[in-house]
N, C-alpha and C positions, 0 to 999 in steps of 0.2 A: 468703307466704300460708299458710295455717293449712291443715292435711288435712280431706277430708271424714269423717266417722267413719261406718261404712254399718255397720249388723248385717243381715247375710246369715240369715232363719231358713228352716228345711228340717225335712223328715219331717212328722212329726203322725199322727193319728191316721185312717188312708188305706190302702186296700191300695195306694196310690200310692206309700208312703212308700219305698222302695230308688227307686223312679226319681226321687224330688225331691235325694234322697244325692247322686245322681250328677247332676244338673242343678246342685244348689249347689256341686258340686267342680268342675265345668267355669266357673259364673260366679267363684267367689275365683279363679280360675287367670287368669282373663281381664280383671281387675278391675286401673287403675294401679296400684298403690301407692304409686310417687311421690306422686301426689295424692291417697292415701286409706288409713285405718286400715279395715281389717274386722275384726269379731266377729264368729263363728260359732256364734248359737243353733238350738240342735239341738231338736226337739220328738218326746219318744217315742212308743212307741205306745201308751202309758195316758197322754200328754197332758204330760208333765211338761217342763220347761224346761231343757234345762243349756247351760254356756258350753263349746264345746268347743273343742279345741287344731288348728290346721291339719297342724300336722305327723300326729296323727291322723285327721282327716277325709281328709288322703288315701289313707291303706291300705285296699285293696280289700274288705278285711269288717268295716270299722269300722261299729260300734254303735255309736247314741247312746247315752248317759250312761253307758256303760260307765266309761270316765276323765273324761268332763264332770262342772264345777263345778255344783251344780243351784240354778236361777234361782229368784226370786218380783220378782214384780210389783205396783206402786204406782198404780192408776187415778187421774185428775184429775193427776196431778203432771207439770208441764212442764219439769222435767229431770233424771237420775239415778231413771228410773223403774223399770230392770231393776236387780234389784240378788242378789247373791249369798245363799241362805239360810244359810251358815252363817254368817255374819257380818256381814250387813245391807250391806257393802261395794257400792258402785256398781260397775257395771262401764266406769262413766266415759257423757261424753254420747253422745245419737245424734241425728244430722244426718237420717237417713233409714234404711228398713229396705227390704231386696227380699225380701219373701216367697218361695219357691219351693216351695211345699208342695200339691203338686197335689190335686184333689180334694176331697170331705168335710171338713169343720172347718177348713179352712185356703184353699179356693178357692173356699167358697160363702157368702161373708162374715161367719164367725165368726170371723175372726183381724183382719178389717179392721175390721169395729168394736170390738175391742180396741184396737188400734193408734192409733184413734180418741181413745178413750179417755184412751189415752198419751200424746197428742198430738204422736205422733210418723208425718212421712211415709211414703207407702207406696208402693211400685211397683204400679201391675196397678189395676184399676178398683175403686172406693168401695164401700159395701156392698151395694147396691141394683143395684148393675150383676153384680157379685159374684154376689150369690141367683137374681137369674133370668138368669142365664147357664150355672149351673151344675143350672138343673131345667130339663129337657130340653122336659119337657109346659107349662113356664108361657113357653119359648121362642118354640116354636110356636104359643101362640097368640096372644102379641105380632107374630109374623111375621105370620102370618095376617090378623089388623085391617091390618099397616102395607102388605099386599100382596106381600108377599115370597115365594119359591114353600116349600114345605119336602113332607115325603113324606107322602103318608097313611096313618094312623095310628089307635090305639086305644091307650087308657090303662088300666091296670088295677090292683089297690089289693092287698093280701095277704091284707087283711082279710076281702075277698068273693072269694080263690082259690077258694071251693066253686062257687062261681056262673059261674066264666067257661065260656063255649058254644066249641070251638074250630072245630066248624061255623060256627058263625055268624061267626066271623072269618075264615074260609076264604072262606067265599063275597062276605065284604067284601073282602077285602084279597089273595085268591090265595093260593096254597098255597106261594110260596114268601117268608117272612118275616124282618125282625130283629127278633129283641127282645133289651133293653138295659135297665139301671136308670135311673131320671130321672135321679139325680143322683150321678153317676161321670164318671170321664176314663179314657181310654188304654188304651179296650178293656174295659177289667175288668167281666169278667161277660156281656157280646155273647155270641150266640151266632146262629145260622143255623138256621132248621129249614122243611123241606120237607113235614112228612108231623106227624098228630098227635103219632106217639109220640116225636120229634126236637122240637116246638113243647113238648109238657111237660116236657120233659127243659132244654128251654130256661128256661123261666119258672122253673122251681126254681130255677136258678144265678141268674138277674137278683134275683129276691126273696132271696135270702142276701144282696146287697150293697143293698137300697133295700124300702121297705115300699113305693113304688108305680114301674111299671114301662112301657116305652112299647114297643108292638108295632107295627111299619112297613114296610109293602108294601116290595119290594124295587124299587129305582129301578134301570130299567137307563141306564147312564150313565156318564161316566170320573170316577174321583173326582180333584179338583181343589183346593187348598188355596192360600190368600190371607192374611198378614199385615198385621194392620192398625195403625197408633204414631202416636200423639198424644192431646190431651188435645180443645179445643175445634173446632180443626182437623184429622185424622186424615187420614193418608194411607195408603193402601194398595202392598204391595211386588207384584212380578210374581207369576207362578201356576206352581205347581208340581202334579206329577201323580205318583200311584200307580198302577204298576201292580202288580198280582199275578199272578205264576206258576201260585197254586193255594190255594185258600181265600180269606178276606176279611181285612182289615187290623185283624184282633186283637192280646191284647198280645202273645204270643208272635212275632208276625210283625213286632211294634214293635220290641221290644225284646230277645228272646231268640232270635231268627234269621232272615238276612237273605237265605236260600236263595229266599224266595219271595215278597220284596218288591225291587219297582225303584222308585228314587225318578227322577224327572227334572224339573230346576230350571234354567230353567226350561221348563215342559210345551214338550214339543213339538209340533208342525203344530196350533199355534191363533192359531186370525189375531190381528190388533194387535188387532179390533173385540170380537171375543168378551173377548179379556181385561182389554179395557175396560170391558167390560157386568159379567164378576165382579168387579173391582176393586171396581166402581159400587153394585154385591147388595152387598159385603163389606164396606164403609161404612155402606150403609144398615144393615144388621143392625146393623150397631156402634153405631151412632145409638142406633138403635130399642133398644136395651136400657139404655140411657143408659151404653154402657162409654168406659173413657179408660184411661188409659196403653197396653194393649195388647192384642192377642186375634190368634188363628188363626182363620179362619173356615174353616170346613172344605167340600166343595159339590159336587154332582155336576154337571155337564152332557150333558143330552139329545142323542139322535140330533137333534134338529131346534131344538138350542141354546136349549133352555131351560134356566136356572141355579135348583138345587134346592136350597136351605141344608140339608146334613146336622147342623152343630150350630156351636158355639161352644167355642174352650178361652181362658178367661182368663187362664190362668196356664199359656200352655205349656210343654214341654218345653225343657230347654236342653242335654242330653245332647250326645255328638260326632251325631248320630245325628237331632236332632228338627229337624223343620221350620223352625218360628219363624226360630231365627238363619240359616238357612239360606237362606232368601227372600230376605231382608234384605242378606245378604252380594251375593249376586247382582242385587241393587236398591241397590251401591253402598254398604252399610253393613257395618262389618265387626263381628265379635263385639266387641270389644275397645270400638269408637263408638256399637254401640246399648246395651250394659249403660250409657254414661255417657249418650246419651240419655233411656233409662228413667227412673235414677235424678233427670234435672233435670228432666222432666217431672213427677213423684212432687214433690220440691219445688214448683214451679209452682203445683199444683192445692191444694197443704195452703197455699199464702200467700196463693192465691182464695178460699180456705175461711176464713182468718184473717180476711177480709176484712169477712166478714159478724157483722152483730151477732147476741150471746147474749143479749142482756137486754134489757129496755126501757126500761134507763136510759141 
């Protein structure tokens, strides 16, 4: 039997980009190769395409295109679509890609209707799931109609930073707030503020990453995180829980030190029935956004168990470190079984899609 050919692409254009590095060097590690060719497209941070070498991609401060081949692309064309620009050379076919490019341009569905286009399968949900999964404010208010709980909030634009009242959000929302950019992952750019001059010191950093920005009462509550894998059927893996030492679950407490985050997988002293009821929220969100192949759902729960959807990551982390495969392992799937789930689900859904007619003839 003939290998699957997967191109793995990673980085882009993201302050995401070093943590999607090290999410795609944990999936090629974990990926058969008995049963599978990978290619490693790399995407830099002015966007560009190169093929790069594994034995590269694993050194600790490998750079894209540094030694990568640099790519271009053939839209409509259904095979030999990435090909090499110095020489128009294909880089041979592809079966399927697993995007891993968190954030902006690459997990809020501009790289999926490219891929689209290329007609080639994708891991991680279609474009439309994609876009409003990744704006935070067009989340909420798909929860909201579907009755889903999420925090309250106030949206605010760059454009009219001269106009925003922070009294007047004070006395909406309480003095003690987050605000964050719509459309980011993994922390970048949260901040905490109690008091005015800590709330504008905030909003400057969210508006350097998004021209519109979501400010949200702070929920008191344990934060709670749920995986969810499938395509028409989705199931949900067990719940896992953060606690913090000391501050809130920014990037630096993601990803650059673990002094002040406890992960526990899964959460402990929560009945069978509560983590039945988020598994139950973690679906329906998933639903309601129209996502498939995969998401975190991320959720606080109440002193009096009420389940709060803090947000959505479609394309999470795959780091030694990120939740995602980590749920999963402990729900029975190991790293190694859910990368080849993903990947046949991503097929699945593009032979559903083949399904339906383009023309009216």
């Amino acid at each position: 039997m003939s290998k699957m050919n997967i191109a793995l692409i990673f980085g882009g254009k993201s302050p995401e980009h070093e943590v999607s590095i090290i999410s795609a060097r944990n999936i090629y590690n974990a990926i058969d190769k008995t049963s599978s060719n990978v290619v490693l497209i790399g995407i830099s941070q002015e966007g560009r395409w190169f093929l790069e070498a594994p034995e590269n991609h694993q050194i600790k401060d490998f750079k894209i295109g540094q030694n990568g081949k640099e790519l271009f692309i053939l839209p409509g064309h259904s095979e030999n679509q990435i090909r090499l620009l110095a020489n128009a050379e294909s880089i041979g076919k592809i079966d399927v890609a697993f995007p891993i490019t968190h954030g902006p341009n690459g997990e809020d569905g501009n790289l999926q209707g490219l891929l689209n286009q290329i007609n080639i399968p994708f891991v991680g949900p279609d474009v439309l799931g994609s876009a409003v999964g990744m704006d935070k404010d067009f989340c909420k208010k798909l929860f909201t109609q579907a009755g889903i709980g999420c925090a309250d909030g106030v949206v605010l634009h760059r454009h009219l930073q001269n106009e925003i009242d922070y009294k007047a959000i004070e006395n909406q929302l309480g003095n003690i707030l987050f605000i964050k950019p719509a459309n980011m992952g993994s922390s970048v750019g949260v901040s905490k503020s109690t008091d005015q001059s800590t709330f504008e010191k905030a909003i400057k950093e969210a508006f350097l990453y998004d021209t519109k920005i979501l400010v949200e009462k702070a929920v008191v509550g344990r934060e709670l995180e749920c995986a969810v894998l499938g395509n028409e059927h989705p199931k949900a893996s067990t719940v896992g829980e953060i606690i913090m030492l000391k501050g809130f679950y920014d990037f630096e407490n993601k990803y650059l030190s673990e002094e002040n985050t406890r992960l526990f997988i899964p959460a402990e002293n929560v009945s069978p029935e509560i983590i039945a009821k988020i598994q139950k929220v973690a679906i329906k969100a998933y639903q309601c956004l129209g996502l498939e192949g995969l998401t975190r759902v991320d959720v606080f729960l109440t002193p009096d168990n009420e389940v709060i959807v803090n947000e959505v990551n479609t394309l999470p982390g795959f780091t030694s470190v990120s939740m995602y495969p980590q749920l999963w392992g402990k729900s029975g799937i190991s790293y190694s079984d859910l990368i080849t789930q993903l990947l046949q689900l991503a097929i699945d859904r593009h032979q559903r899609k083949l399904s339906i007619k383009s023309t009216r003839l």
